[in-house]
SERO-4910 file (N, C-alpha, C, O; in steps of 0.05 Angstrom, whole numbers):
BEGIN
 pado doro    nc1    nc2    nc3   cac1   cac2   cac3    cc1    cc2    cc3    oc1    oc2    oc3
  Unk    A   1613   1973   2581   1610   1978   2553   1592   2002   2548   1593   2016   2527
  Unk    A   1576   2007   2566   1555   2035   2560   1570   2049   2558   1572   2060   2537
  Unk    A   1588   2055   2582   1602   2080   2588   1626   2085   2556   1625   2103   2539
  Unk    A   1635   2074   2556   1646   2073   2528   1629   2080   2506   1634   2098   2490
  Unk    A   1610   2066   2504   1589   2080   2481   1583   2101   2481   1584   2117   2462
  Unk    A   1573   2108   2516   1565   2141   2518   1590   2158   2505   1585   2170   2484
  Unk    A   1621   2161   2516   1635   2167   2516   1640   2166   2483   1638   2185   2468
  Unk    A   1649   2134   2475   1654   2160   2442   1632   2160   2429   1635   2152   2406
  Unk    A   1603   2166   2437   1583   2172   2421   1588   2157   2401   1598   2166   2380
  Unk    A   1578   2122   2408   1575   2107   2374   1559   2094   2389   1566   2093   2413
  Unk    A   1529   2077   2382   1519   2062   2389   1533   2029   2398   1553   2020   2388
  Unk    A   1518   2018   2417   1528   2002   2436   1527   1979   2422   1536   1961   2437
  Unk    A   1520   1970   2399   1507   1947   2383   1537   1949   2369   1556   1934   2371
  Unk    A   1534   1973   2352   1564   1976   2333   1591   1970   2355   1606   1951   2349
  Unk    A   1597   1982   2374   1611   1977   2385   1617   1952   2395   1639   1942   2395
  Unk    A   1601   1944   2401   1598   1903   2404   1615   1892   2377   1633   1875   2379
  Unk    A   1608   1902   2353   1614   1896   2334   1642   1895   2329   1652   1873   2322
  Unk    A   1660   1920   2334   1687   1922   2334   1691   1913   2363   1713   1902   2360
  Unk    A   1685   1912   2386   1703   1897   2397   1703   1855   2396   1715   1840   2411
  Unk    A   1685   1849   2373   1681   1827   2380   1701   1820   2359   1713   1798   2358
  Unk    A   1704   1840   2339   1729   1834   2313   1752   1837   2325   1770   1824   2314
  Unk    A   1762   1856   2350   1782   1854   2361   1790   1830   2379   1811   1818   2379
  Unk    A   1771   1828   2391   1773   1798   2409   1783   1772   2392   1799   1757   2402
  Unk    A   1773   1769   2369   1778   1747   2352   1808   1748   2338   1820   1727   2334
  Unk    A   1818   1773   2330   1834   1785   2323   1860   1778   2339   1881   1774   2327
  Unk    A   1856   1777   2367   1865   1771   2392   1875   1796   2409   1892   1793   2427
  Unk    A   1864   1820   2403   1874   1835   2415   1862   1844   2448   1871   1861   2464
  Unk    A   1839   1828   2452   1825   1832   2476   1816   1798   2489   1821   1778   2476
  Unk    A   1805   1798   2508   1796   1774   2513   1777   1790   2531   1781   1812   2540
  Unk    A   1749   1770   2534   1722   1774   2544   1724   1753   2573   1733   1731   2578
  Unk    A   1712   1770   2583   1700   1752   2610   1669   1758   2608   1667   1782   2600
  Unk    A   1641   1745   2612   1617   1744   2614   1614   1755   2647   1633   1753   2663
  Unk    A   1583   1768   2657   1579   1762   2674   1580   1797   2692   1593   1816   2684
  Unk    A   1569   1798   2709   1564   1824   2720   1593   1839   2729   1594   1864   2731
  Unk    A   1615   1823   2734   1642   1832   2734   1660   1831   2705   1683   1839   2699
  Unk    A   1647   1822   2695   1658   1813   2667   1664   1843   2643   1655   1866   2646
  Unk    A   1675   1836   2629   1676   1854   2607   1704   1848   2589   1713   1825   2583
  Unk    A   1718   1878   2582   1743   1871   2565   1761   1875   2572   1763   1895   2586
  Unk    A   1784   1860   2567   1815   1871   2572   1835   1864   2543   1832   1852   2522
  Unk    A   1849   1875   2555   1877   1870   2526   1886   1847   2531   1884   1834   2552
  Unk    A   1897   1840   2512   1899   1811   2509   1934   1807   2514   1945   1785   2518
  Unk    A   1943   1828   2512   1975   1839   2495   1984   1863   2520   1970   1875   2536
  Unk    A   2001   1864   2519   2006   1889   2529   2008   1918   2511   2012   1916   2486
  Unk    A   2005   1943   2522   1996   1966   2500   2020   1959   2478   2015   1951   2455
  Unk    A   2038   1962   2486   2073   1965   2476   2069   1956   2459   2079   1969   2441
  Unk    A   2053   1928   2448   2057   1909   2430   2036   1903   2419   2034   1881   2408
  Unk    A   2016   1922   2418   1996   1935   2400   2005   1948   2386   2024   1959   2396
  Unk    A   2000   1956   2357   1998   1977   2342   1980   1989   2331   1960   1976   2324
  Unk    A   1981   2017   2328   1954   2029   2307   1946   2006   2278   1924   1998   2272
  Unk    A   1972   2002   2265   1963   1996   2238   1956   1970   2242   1946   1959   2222
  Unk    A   1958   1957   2265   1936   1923   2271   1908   1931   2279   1888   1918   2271
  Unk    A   1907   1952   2294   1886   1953   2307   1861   1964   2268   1841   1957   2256
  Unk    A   1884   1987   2267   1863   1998   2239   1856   1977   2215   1835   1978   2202
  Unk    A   1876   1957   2211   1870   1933   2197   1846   1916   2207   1828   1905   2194
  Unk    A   1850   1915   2231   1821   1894   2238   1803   1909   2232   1790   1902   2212
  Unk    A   1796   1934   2244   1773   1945   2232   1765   1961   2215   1742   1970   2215
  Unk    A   1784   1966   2194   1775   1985   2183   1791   1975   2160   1795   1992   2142
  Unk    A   1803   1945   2155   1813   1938   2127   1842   1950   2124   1856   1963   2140
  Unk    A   1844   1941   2093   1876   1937   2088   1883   1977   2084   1865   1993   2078
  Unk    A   1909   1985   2089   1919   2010   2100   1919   2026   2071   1921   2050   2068
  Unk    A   1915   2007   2049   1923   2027   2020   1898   2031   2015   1879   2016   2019
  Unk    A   1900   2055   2003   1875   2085   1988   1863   2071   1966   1841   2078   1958
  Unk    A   1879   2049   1956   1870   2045   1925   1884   2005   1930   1901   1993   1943
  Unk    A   1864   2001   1914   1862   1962   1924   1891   1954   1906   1905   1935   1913
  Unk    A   1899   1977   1879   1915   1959   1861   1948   1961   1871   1969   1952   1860
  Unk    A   1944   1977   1899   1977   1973   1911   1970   1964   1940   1986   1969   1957
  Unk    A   1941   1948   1947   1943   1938   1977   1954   1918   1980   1945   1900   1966
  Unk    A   1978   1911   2000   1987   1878   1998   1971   1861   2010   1976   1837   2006
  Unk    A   1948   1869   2028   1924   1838   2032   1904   1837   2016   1887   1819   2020
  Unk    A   1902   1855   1994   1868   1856   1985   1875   1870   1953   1865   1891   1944
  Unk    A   1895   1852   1937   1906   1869   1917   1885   1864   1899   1875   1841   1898
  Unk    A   1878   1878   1886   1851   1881   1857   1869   1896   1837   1885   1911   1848
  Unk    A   1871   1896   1810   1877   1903   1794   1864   1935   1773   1844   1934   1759
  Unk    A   1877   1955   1776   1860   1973   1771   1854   1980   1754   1873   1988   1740
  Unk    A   1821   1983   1739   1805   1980   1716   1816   2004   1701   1810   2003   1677
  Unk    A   1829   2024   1707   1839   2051   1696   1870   2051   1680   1876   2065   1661
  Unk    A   1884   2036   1690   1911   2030   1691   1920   2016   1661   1912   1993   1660
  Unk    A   1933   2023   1639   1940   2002   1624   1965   1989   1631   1973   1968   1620
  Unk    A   1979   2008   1656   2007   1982   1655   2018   1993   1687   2034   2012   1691
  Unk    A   2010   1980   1703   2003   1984   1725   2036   1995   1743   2042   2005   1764
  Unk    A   2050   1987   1719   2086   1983   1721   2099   2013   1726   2113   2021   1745
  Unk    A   2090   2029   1696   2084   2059   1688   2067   2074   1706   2071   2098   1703
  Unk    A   2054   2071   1719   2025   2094   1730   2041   2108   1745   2060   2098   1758
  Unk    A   2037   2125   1745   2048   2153   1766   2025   2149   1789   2037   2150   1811
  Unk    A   2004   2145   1792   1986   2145   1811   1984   2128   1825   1982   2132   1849
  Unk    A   1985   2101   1815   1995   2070   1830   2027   2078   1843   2030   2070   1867
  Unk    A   2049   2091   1834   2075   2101   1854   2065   2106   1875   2066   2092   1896
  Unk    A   2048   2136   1871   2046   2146   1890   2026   2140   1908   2023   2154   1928
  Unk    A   2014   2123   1904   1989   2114   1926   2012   2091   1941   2004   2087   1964
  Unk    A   2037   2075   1936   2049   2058   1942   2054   2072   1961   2046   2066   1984
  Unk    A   2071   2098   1955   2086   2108   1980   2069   2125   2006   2082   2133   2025
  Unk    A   2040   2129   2004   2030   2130   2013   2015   2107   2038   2004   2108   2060
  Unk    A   2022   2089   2020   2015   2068   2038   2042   2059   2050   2037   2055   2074
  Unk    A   2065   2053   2045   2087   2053   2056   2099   2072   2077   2117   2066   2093
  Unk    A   2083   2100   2074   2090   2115   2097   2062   2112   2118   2063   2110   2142
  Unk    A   2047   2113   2106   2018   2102   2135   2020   2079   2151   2014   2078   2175
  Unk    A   2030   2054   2135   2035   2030   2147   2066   2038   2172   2072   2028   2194
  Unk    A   2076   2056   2160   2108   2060   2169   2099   2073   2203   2109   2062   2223
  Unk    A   2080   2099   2205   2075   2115   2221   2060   2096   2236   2069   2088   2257
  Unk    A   2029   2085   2225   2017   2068   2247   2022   2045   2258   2007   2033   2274
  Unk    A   2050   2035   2244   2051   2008   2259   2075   2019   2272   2081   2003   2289
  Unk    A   2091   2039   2273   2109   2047   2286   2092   2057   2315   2106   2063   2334
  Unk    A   2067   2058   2317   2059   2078   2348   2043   2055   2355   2025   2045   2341
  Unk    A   2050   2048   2380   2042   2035   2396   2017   2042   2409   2020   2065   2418
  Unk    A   1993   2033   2414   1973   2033   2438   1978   2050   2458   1966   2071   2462
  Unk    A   2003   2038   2475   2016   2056   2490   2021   2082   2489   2013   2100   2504
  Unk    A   2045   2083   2459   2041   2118   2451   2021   2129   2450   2017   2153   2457
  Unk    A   2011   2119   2445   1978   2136   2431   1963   2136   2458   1949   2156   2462
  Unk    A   1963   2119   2478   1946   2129   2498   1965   2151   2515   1956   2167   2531
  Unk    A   1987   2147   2510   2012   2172   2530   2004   2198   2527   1997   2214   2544
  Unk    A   2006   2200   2494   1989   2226   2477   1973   2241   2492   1977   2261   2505
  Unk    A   1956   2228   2489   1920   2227   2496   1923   2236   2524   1910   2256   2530
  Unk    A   1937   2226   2542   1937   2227   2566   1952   2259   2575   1945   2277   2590
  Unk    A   1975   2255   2559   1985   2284   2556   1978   2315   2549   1988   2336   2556
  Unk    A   1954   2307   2529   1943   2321   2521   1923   2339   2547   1918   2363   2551
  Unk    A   1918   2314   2558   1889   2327   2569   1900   2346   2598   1884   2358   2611
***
């Protein structure tokens, strides 16, 4: 876990933090102990970005009054039916949800790997 901390430069405490929301989440499982640490729970394939960014970082819409886990009603809006800005924050979230749950763990580490 250091080496990871060192590596993406975030403290080792925070990082505890998201992988202990991923673990619960079920995307990892923990072993204790001087051989111990983390693994995937899943295989990459059947990971996605937009699970992984939901666990930590909450529901995928810009604006709460078109999120489908965390819908709030927006204090600006008189008819939420009409808004041109509630449309377009929908399809914004309909294409982010579309892109990150479409790329797999996998993809995204192929990338990465490709890249370098």
């Amino acid at each position: 876990m250091n080496r990871i901390a060192t590596e993406a430069n975030v403290p080792r405490k925070f990082l505890e933090l998201i992988l202990a929301d991923l673990r619960e989440a079920g995307f990892l499982t923990s072993t204790r102990g001087k051989a111990g640490g983390y693994r995937l729970a899943r295989a990459k394939h059947l990971i996605s970005l937009g699970e992984i960014i939901r666990v930590i970082e909450g529901p995928l819409a810009l604006v709460p009054c078109v999120s489908r886990t965390a819908y709030r009603p927006c204090n600006d809006c008189k008819d939420e039916a009409s808004c041109a800005i509630r449309h377009a924050m929908a399809r914004v979230r309909d294409e982010t949800a579309r892109i990150l749950d479409g790329t797999s763990l996998a993809d995204a580490t192929a990338e990465d790997l490709a890249a370098a």
